[in-house]
N, C-alpha and C positions, 0 to 999 in steps of 0.2 A: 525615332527609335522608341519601343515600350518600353515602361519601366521596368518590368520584370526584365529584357535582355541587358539594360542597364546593371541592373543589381547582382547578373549572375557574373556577370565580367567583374565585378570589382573584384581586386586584389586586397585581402587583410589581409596582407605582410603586415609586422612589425613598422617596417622603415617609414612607413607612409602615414602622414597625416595631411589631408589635404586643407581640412579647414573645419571649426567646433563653432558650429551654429547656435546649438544651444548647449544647456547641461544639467539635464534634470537631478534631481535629489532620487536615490533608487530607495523608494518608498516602502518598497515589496522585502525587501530585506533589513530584520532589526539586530540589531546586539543583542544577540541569546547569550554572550558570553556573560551577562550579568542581568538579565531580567529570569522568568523563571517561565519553563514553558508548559504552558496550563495543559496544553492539549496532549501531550505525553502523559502528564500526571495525573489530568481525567482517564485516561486510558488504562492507566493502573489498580483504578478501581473499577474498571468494569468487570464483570464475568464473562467467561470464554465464549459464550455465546451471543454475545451482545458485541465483541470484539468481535469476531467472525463478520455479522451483521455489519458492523463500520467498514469493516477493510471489502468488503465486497461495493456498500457504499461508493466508497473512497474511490476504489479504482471503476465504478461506473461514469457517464458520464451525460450531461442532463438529459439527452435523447432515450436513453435506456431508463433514466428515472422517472421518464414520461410515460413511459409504457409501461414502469411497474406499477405506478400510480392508477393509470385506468385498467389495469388486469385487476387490480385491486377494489377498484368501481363499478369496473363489468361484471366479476364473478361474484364477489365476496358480500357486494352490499346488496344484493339482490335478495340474497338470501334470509337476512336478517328482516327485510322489508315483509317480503310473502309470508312468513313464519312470525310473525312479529307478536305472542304471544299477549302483548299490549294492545296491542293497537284495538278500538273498537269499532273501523271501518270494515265493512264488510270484503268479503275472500276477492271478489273481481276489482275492486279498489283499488286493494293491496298487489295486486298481480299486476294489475296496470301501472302502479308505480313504481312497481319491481322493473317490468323493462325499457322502464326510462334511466335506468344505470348504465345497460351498455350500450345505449345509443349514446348517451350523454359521452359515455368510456371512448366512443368511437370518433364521434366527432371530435375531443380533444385530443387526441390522439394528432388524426386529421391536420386540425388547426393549429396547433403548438409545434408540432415535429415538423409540417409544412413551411411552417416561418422561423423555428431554432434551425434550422438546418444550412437554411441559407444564411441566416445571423452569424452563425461559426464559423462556418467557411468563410466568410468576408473577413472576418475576426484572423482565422489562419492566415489570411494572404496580404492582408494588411501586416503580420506580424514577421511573416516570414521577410515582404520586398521594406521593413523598415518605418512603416507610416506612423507605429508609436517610439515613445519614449525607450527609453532604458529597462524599466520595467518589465515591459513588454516586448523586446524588441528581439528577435531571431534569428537576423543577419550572418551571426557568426556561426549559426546551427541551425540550419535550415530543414524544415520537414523535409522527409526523402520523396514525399508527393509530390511535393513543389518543385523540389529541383526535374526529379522526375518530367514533370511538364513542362520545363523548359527546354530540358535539351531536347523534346520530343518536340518542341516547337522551331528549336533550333538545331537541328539534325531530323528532317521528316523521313528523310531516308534509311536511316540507322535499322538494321535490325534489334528486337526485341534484346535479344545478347548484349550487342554494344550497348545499350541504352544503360539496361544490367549494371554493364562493368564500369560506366562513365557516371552512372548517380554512386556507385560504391565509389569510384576516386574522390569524386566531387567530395563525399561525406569525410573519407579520410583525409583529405585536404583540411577541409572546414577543424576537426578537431586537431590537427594536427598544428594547424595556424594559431589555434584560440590557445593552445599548451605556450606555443613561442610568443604571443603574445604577453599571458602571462608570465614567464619567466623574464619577459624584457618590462614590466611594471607599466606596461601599454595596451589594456585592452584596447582598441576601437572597434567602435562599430559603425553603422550607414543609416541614413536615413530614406527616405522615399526618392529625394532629389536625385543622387548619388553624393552627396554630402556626406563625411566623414565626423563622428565626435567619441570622445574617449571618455568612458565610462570613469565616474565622479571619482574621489580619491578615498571619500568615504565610505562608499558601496565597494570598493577594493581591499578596503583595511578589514572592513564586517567582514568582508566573506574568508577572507585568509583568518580573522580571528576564529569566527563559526568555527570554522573544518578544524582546526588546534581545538577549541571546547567541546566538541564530541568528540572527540579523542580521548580528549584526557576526560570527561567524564565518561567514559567508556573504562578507563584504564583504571580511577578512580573507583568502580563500582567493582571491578575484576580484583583489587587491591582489597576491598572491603569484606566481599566474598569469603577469599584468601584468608584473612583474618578470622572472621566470626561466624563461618559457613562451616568452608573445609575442612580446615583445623580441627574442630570439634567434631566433624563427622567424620573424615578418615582417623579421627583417635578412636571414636568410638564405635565404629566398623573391623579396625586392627584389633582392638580389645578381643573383638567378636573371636575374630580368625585367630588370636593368640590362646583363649582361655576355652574354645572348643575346634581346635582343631580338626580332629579327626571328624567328628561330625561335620564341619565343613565342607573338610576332601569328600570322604562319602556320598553327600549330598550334592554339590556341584560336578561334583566327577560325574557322578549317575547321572544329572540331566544332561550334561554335556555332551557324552557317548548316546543318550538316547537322543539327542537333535542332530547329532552327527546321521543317524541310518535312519532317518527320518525325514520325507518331502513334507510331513503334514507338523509346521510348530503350533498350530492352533493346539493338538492334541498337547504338546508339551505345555502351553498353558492351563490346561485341564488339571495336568499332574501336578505343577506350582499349586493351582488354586486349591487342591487337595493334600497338599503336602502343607499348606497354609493354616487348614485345619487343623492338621494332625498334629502340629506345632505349635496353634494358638498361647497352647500356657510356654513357651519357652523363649530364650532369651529374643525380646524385642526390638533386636538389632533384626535376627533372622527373618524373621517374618518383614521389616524393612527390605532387605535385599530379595526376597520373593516379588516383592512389588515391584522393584526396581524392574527386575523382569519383565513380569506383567505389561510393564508399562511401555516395554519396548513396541513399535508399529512399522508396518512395512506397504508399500499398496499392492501388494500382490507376498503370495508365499513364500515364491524367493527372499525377498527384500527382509521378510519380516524375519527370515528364518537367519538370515545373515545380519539383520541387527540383535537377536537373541542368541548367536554365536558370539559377535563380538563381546557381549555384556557379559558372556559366561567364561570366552577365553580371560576376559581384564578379572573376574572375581579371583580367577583360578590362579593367573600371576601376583596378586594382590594376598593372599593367601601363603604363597610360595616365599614372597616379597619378606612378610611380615613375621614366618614361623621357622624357615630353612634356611633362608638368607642373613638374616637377621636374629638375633636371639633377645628376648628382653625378662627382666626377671619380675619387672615390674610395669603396674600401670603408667607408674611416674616415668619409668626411664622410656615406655613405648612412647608416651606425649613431647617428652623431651627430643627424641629424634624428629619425630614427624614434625615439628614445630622448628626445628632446625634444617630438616629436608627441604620442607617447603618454602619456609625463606630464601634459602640457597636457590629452587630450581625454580620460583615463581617469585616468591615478592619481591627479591631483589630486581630483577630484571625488570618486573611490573615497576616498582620504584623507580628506575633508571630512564623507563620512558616519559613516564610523569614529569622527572627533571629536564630531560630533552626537551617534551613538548614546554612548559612551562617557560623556557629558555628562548623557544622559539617565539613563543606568545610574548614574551616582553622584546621580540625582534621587529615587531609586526608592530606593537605600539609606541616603537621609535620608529616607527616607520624606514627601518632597513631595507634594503632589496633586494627583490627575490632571491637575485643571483648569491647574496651572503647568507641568507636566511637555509637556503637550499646545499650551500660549501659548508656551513656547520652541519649540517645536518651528514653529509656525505663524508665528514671527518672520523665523525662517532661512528657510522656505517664500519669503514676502511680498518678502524681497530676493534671492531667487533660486530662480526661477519654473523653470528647467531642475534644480534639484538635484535628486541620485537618490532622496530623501526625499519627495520632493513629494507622490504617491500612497500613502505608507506614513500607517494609519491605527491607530493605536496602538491605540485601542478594541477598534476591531474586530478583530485579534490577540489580544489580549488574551481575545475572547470564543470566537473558534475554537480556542483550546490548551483554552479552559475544557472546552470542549462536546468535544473531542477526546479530555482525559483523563478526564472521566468517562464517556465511550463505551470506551476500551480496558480502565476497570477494570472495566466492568460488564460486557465482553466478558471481561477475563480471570477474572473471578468466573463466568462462567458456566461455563467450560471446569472451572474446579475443581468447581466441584458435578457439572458430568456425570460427571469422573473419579471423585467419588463415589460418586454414582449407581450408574457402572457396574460399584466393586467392590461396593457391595452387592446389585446382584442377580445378580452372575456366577455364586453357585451356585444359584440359581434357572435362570438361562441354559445349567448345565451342566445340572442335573438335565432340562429339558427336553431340551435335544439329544439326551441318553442314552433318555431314552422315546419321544422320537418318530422317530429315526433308524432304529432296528430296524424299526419298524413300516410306516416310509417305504421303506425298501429292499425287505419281503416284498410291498408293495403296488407298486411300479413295476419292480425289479429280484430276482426272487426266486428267479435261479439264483446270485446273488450273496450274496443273503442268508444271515448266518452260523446263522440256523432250520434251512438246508438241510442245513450241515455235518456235525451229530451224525447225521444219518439216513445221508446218503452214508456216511460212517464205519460206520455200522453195517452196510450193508448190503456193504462191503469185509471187514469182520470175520465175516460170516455166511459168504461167499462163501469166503473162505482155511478157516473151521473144514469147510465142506462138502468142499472139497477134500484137505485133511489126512485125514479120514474114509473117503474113496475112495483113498487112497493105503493106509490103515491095512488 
């Protein structure tokens, strides 16, 4: 029997362990709950367009970085070559070594995609039927290609449909399994053999820690916000709406009815960015709340018109909030509420999950189990049915960082092999360029081709010695 019908039949239940061959250390995952994470923090200082440029990055994948790499060789360096306003080699020179860019662009292309491609896929199916470690290992969440081609290997008869609904169970299976697993403080997994072994106890602790420190440093930053954001900007937004009222209503009212009988908000940002003018000298809260406008974005008309609705309905209640509902006679006494509102409807509650999670986190470094870690949590749920916990599903975190960092290492293991790869066939990839470039130029450009040079040369040297001769 093949490995792959092997590995699709195992059972991850819970109940079963058949036997822990080895136990690797899950290398791929560290304690962020107390190291600091650089890559986040570099990302903080970049500008918006430099991020864009990463996360597009990011989610590329080395075969697509191959081909922007030589789109980048074929078009771009061509250009700078022929124009090369330096260069003192003459114009046919220069053009001839211009289109040695997208040959070069083509054959790597060619040569790298031709052998990443097969290197990945082995990589996948090695990862998916169990041949690595822990690290790397897929067993529990198996690509939907792979299973895919199993049951179409083991059901040839299946129509396309069945096929359909048997990789969807297969997959609901697999996470469904990896949740009970987690909740029973048993993950296993399989190796290539069909051999069984359960994931280290210290790669179990990290990742229940992890999932509790982005939380609470999520809930931390929300908390901070809260404090030293909000606070001072809904006081001094209220101030606005308290001490010009009527100018407010006016103002918001009119744009609001005008975006109401209106398909075109572009036009309604016109009238912002002119009413922005008209207002420059006036209080620099207002002209704040224009931009806030402004800044609304939609990817079509609709969208955009119904996010510059919602911004104008919330100014409008905010407004009403702060001037009708509420009476203040003072700056003091408006800061005083707000700072008391917001405690009450945010940072309490923000606070509350802080203690939970924090609670939790010293549950997981006594190495408690699940099943307790997840009854406290279900307690607090049970007498407060609003907390911001309510919808947090510990399990299930737990299972997507799993399934997250063995997808980024078995991405970044791919990327090393290709860099391998690619320095071991680069002089292969050079020796071709150099044989077929010459050939390629006398067959498509062959008053360029350097074939030509030694004859024209000659036949300049013939012509000077004939000359010298008649002069003699």
């Amino acid at each position: 029997m093949k490995v792959e019908n092997i590995k699709f039949g195992i059972n991850n239940s819970v109940a079963v362990q058949r036997k822990t061959p080895y136990r690797q250390s899950f290398t791929g995952i560290q304690d962020k709950a107390t190291k600091l994470n650089m890559k986040e923090e570099v990302k903080n200082f970049m500008p918006p367009l430099v991020k864009g440029m990463k996360k597009i990055s990011d989610n590329m994948g080395e075969i697509q970085n191959i081909i922007i790499n030589a789109l980048g060789t074929g078009l771009v360096a061509p250009i700078f070559i022929k124009w090369n306003p330096l260069s003192k080699t003459d114009a046919d020179t220069r053009e001839y070594s211009a289109w040695r860019q997208p040959v070069s662009a083509i054959l790597a292309v060619v040569t790298q995609v031709g052998v990443t491609i097969p290197f990945n896929r082995m990589i996948d199916k090695l990862s998916n039927n169990g041949y690595y470690d822990e690290n790397y290992n897929k067993t529990l969440f198996q690509d939907k290609s792979y299973i895919e081609k199993i049951i179409k290997r083991n059901y040839p008869y299946a129509s396309k449909k069945q096929i359909n609904e048997m990789v969807t169970q297969k997959m609901t299976d697999q996470q469904n399994n990896l949740i009970r697993m987690i909740k029973a403080d048993n993950i296993v997994m399989s190796n290539d053999q069909g051999e069984t072994f359960k994931l280290s106890e210290n790669t179990y602790r990290q990742l229940q820690a992890e999932v509790l420190q982005k939380k609470l440093d999520y809930a931390n930053s929300e908390l901070n916000k809260c404090l030293n954001i909000s606070i001072p900007k809904k006081t001094q937004r209220a101030e606005y709406y308290r001490t010009h009222t009527d100018q407010a209503h006016e103002i918001f009212n009119d744009l609001d009815q005008k975006l109401d009988a209106t398909n075109s908000p572009n036009d309604i940002k016109k009238l912002v960015k002119k009413l922005k003018k008209q207002h420059k000298n006036s209080d620099p809260e207002l002209i704040a709340i224009f931009d806030d406008i402004l800044a609304r974005r939609g990817n079509n008309d609709q969208d955009l018109k119904t996010a510059m609705q919602a911004k104008l309905k919330g100014i409008l209640k905010d407004i009403k909030f702060y001037t009708e509902d509420n009476e203040f006679k003072s700056k003091e006494d408006l800061a005083e509420f707000i700072k008391s509102w917001e405690t009450e409807q945010r940072i309490n509650p923000i606070k509350s999950e802080i203690k939970v999670l924090e609670e939790m986190k010293s549950k997981v470094l006594n190495k408690d189990t699940m099943t307790s870690i997840e009854a406290y949590l279900d307690t607090i749920i049970q007498n407060d049915k609003e907390h911001r916990l309510a919808k947090f599903k510990f399990s299930k975190e737990i299972s997507n960082l799993l399934q997250e960092t063995v997808k980024n290492n078995i991405k970044a293991h791919k990327q090393l092999t290709g860099l391998r790869v690619s320095l071991l066939i680069l002089p292969v990839s050079c020796w071709l360029l150099n044989w077929t470039y010459p050939k390629f130029m006398d067959a498509v450009f062959p008053n360029l081709s350097n074939k030509k040079h030694p004859n024209e040369i000659k036949d300049l040297v013939n012509k000077a010695n004939k000359q010298t001769e008649v002069k003699s």
